[in-house]
C-alpha positions in Angstrom: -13.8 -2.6 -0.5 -10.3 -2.4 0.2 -9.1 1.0 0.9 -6.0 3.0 1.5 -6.6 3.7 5.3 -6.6 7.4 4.4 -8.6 7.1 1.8 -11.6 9.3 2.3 -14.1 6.2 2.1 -12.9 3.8 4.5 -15.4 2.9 7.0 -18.0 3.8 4.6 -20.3 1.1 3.6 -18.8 -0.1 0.1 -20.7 -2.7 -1.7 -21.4 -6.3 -0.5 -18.2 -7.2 1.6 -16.5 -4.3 1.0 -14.3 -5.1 -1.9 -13.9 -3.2 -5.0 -13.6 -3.9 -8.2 -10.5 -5.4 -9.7 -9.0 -6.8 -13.1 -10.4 -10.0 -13.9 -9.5 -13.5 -12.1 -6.4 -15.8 -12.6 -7.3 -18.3 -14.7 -5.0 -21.5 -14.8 -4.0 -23.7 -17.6 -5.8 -27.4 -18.0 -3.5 -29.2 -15.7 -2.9 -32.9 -17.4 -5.0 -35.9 -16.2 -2.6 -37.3 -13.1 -4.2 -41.4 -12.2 -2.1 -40.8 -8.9 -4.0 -37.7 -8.2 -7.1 -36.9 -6.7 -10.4 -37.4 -8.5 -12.0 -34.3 -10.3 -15.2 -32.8 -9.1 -18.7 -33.2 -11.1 -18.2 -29.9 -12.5 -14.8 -31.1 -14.0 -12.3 -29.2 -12.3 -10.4 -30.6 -9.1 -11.0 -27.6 -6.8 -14.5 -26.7 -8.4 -13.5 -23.6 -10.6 -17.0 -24.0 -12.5 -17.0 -20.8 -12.3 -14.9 -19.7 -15.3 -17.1 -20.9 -18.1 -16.3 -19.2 -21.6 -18.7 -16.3 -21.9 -19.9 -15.9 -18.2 -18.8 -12.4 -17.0 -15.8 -12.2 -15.0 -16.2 -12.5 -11.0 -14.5 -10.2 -8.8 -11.4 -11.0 -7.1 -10.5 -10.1 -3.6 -6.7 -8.7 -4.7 -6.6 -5.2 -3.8 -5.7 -2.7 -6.2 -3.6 0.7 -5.3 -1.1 0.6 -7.8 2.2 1.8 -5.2 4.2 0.8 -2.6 4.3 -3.1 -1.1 1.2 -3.2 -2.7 2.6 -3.0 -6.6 1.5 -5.5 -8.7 -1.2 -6.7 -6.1 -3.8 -6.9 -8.6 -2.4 -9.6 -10.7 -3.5 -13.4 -9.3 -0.7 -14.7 -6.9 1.9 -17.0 -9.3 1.2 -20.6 -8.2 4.6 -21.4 -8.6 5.4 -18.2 -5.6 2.6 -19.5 -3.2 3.7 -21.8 -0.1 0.8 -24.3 0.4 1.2 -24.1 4.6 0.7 -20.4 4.1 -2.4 -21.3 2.4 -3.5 -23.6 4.6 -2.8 -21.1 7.6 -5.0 -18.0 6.2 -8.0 -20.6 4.6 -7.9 -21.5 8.6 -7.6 -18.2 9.9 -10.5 -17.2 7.8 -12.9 -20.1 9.0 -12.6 -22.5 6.0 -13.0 -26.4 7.3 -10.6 -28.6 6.8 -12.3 -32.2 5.6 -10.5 -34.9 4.9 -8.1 -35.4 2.0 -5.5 -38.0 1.0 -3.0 -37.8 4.4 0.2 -36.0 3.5 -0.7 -35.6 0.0 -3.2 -32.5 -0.1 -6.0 -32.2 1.9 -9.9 -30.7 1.2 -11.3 -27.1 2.5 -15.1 -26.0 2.5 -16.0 -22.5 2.9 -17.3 -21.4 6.5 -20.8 -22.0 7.6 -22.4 -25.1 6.3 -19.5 -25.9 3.8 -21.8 -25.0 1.2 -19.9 -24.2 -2.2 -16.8 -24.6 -4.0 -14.4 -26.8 -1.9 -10.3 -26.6 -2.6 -8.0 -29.1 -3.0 -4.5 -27.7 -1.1 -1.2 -29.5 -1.6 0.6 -30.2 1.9 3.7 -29.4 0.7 5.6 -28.3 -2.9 7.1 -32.0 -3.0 3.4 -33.3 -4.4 4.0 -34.0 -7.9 0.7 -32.1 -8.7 1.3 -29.2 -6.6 1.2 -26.2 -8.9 -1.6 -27.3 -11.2 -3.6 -27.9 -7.9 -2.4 -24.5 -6.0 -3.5 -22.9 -9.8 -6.7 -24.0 -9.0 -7.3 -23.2 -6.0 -6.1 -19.7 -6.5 -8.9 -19.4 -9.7 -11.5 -21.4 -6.8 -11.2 -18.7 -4.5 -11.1 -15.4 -6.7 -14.5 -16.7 -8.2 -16.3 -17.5 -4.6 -18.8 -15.1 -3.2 -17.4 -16.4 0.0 -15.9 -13.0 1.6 -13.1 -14.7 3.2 -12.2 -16.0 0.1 -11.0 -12.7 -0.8 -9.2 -12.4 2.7 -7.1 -15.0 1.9 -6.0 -13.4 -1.6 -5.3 -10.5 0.3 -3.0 -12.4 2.3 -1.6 -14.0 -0.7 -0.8 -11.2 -2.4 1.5 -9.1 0.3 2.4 -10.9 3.6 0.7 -8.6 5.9 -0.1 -8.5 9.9 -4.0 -8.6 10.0 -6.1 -6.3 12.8 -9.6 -7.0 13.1 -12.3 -4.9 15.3 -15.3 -6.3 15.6 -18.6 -4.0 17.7 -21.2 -5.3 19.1 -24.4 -3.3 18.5 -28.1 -2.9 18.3 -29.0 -4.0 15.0 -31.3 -1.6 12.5 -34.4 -2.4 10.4 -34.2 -6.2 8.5 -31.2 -6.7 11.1 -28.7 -3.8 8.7 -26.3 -1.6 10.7 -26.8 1.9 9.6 -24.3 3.7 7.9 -23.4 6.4 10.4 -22.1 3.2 13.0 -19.8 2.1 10.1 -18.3 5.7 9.7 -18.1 5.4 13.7 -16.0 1.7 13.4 -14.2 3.2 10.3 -13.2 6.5 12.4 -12.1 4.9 15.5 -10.0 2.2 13.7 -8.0 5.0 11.6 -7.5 6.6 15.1 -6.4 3.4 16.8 -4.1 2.6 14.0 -2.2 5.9 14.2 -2.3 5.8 17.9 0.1 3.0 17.1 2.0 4.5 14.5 2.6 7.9 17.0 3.5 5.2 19.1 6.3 4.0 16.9 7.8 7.5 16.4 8.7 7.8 20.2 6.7 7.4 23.4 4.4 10.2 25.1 1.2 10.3 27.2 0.1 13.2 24.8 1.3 13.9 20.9 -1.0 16.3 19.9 0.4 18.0 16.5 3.9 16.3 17.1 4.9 12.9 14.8 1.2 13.4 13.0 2.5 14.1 9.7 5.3 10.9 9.3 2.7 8.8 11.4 0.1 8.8 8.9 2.5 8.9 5.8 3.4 5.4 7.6 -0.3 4.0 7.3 -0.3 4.6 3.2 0.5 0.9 2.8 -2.6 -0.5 5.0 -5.6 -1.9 3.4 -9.2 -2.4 4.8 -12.1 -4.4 3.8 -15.8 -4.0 5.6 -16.8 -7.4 6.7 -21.3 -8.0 5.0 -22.8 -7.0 8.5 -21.0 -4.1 9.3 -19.8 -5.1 12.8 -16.3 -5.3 11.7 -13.4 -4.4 10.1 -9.9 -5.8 9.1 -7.0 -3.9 8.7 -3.5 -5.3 6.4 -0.4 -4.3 7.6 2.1 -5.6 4.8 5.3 -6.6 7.3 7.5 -4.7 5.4 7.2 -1.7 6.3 3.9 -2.1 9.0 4.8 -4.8 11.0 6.7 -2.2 14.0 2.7 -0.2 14.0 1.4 -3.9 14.7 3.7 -5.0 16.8 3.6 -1.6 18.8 -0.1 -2.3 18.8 -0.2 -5.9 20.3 1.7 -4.0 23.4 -0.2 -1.0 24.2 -3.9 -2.8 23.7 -2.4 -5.0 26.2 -1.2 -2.6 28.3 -4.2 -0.7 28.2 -6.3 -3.4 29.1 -4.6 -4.1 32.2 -4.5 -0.7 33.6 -8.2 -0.3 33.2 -9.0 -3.3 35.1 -6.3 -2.1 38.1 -8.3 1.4 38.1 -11.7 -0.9 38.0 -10.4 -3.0 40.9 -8.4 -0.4 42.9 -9.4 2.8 41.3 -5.7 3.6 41.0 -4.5 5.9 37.8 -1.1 4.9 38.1 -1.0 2.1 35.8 -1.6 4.2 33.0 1.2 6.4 33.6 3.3 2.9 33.1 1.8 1.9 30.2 2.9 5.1 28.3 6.5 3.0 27.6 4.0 0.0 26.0 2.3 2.8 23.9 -0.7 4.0 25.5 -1.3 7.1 25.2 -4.2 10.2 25.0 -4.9 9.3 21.4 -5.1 5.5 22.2 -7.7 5.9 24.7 -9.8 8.1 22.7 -9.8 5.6 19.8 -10.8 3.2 22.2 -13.5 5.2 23.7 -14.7 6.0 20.1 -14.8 2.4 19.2 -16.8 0.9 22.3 -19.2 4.0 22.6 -22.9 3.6 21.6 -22.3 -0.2 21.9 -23.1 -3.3 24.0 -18.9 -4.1 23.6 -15.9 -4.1 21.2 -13.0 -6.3 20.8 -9.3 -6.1 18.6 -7.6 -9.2 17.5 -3.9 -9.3 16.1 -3.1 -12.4 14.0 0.7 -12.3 12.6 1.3 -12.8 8.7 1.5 -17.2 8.6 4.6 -16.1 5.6 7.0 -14.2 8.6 5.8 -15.9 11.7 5.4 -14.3 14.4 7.8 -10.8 16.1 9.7 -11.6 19.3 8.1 -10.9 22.2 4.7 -11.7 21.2 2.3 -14.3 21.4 2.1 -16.5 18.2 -2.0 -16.5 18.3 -2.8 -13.3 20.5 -6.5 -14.0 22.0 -9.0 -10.5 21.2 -8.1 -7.2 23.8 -12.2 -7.3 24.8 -13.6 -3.5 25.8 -16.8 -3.0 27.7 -18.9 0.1 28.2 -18.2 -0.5 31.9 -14.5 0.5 30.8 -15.2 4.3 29.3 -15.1 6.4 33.1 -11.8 4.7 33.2 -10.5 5.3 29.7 -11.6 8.6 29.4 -10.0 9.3 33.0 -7.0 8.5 31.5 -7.3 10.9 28.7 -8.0 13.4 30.6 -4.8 12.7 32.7 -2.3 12.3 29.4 -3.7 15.9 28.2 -2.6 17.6 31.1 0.0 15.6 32.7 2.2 15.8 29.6 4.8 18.5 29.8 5.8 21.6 27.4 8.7 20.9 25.5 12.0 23.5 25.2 13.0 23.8 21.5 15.0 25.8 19.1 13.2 25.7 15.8 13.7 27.2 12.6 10.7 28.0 10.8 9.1 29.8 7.4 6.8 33.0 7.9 3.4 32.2 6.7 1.6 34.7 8.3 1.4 37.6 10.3 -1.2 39.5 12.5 -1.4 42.5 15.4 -4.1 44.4 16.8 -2.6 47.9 15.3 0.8 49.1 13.4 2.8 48.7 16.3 3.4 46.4 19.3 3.3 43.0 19.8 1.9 40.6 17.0 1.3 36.9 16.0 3.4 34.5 13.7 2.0 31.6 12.4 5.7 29.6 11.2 6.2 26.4 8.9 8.0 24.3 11.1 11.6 23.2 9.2 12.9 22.0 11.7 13.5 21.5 15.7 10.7 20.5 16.2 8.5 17.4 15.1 5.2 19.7 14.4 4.0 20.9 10.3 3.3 24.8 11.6 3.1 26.6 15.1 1.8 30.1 15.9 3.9 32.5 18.5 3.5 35.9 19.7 6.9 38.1 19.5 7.5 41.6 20.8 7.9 44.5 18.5 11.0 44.2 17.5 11.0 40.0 17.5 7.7 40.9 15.2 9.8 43.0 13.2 12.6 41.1 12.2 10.0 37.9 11.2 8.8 40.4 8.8 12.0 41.2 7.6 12.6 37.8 7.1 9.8 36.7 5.2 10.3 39.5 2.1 13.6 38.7 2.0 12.6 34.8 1.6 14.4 33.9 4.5 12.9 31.6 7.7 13.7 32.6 11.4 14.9 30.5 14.3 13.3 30.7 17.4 13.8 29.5 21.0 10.6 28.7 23.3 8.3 26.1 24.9 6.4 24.1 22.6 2.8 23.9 24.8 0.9 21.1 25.5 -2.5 22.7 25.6 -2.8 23.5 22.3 -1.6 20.1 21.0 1.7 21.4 20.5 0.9 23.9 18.1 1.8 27.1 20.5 5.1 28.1 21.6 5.6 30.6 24.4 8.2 32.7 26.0 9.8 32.8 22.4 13.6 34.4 22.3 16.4 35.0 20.1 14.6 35.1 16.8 16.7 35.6 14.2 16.9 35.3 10.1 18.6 32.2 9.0 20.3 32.0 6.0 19.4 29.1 3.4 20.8 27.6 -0.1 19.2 29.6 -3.0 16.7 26.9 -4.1 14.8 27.2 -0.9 14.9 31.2 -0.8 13.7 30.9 -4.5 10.8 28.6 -2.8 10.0 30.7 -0.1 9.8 34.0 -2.4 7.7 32.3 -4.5 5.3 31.6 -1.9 5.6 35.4 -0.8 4.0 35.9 -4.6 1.3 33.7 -4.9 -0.3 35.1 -1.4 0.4 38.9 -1.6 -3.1 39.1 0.6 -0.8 38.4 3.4 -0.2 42.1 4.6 -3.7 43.0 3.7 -4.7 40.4 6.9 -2.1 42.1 8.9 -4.2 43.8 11.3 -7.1 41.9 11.0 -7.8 40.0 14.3 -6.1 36.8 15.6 -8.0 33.5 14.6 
């Protein structure tokens, strides 16, 4: 179904297509008998709604349904009177529906993909036909009652103008031709990796972010949406423009980017390409998604295709053809991991952070402190060792419900989550609200000098 992207389930197999269950369909008013207007179907409805009958259980939409952010509201049936018919026209063809025939410059006819089997819909070209919203109504009721998955696709798209990423693997089917369910957890897991690849990406660029940006990046992938296509194979991910569109955008650059520098190490078996397509956005956690998408399969392939209702961003290509991955590509990929991890450098900061824990091998000497990053630094918590007396004064600090500040070199091995040669710490003082806070914490954990000379984890 669609999914927050954090959501615990995404990836997972869902039922059918992988769309949840919703509040019932639109359902439009009789639109009035128009001579100049095209002919109803046998059924008695224009765009082959037959589907609503009084009594018959009410079909699933596609709308998706989290309840915040761009996606408020989502639930309810677009208004016929908001949707732009060429924006309908765009995602029915961006989804695989046919275009047959119609009356030319009037409205034309769409059949579902495959064999056009089912409920065809009757789209206005433009709001200027007479009969537009009646017909847009129905087409709107036409596709939330379809078992056609696309159909639901194209709701989606309705609903929220949104950037769509699709990943699509290519592997050895399973008994009756099903893909098991741990190689949808594997496409689920390396799209949620790929997608905050790019939102890291956004947040600055680095070969290596380990620890630092994670906690704004994925607050920034709340508002995406997923839906499981029937097979398994793939997966599509909706950005709403506002506020994904930089993620996709960022996204369309470093798959790009990444691409070419794994052919140039193919052909010349030259690194240095990838240390250029850090500024596009490749990174260590960009390759790894990539390498987690292609492994255990026969190939993979990513496909960007901008909202149709905000066109497409400057500096991109209007209808971006699939970034195609290979197994052939992993030595290279995972080359260039291995090169972001240690080629990225330690970073000099001055960081002022809450106590949270505390730890030496005896009562005196030199011990660890694990801090809650406030700020300085773009990491939730790090861990440092001080000197006695540096040791001391964090103690200090913490009964007192005061944080320290802290001068070092945030490391790189650890994924940022280490600083060394720490200096100058000292209390800092803060308002009254936040000491309250911090004392309060001091209260609910009194276990925390009972681990003080347990051993380091």
């Amino acid at each position: 179904m669609h999914r927050p992207i954090d959501d615990p389930g995404f990836g997972g197999e869902g039922d059918g297509a992988g769309y949840g269950p919703v509040p019932p369909p639109y359902r439009p008013h009789p639109a009035p008998g128009d001579p100049s207007g095209p002919r109803s179907d046998a059924s008695g409805s224009r765009n082959g709604a037959s589907g609503s009958r009084a009594g018959a259980p009410a079909p699933r939409s596609g709308i998706p349904g989290p309840s915040a952010g761009p996606w408020t509201g989502a639930h309810d049936a677009p208004d016929p009177g908001r949707v732009d018919p060429r924006v309908l026209g765009a995602l029915l063809a961006r989804h695989g529906w046919r275009r047959r025939g119609g009356a030319a410059g009037r409205y034309s006819r769409w059949t579902p993909p495959g064999t056009g089997a089912g409920t065809s819909l009757l789209v206005p070209e433009s709001r200027a036909f007479p009969d537009c919203e009646d017909l847009l109504g129905e087409a709107l009721a036409a596709l939330a009652h379809s078992a056609t998955p696309s159909a639901r696709e194209v709701l989606t798209g309705l609903a929220v103008p949104s950037d769509e990423i699709r990943w699509w693997r290519d592997v050895p089917p399973g008994p009756a031709g099903t893909v098991p369910w741990t190689v949808r957890e594997q496409l689920g897991s390396a799209a949620r990796q790929l997608l905050l690849a790019g939102a890291l990406a956004v947040r600055g660029r680095a070969g290596y972010y380990g620890a630092r940006h994670r906690r704004p990046a994925q607050a920034s992938l709340e508002s995406v949406l997923v839906g499981a296509s029937p097979d398994g194979r793939g997966l599509t991910a909706f950005l709403p423009v506002d506020p994904g569109r930089p993620i996709a955008v960022r996204l369309y650059h470093a798959l790009h980017a990444a691409r070419e520098a794994v052919d140039y190490r193919r052909a010349t078996g030259g690194t240095e390409a990838f240390d250029a397509a850090v500024e596009a956005g490749v990174s260590r956690e960009l390759t790894e998604a990539l390498v987690a998408l292609v492994r255990g399969t026969e190939g993979a392939r990513v496909a960007l295709e901008w909202a149709p209702a905000a066109g497409p961003p400057e500096g991109c290509a209007a209808r971006p053809e699939p970034v195609e991955f290979s197994p052939g590509d992993l030595p290279a990929l995972r080359e260039a991991s291995a090169r972001y991890r240690t080629g990225e450098p330690s970073v000099p900061v001055r960081l002022t952070g809450a106590v949270v824990r505390m730890r030496r091998s005896g009562p005196r000497g030199a011990g660890t402190v694990r801090l809650r990053v406030l700020g300085g630094a773009e990491v939730p918590h790090v861990r440092v060792t001080l000197d006695e007396e540096a040791y001391r004064t964090a103690g200090h600090a913490h009964l007192v419900g005061l944080p320290i500040r802290v001068s070092g070199r945030l490391e790189s091995r650890g994924g940022f989550r280490r600083l060394t040669d720490a200096s100058e710490v000292v209390p800092v003082q803060v308002d009254e609200t936040e000491r309250d806070r911090l004392m309060k914490a001091l209260h609910e954990n009194l276990d925390f000098f009972e681990e003080a000379c347990g051993p380091e984890d």
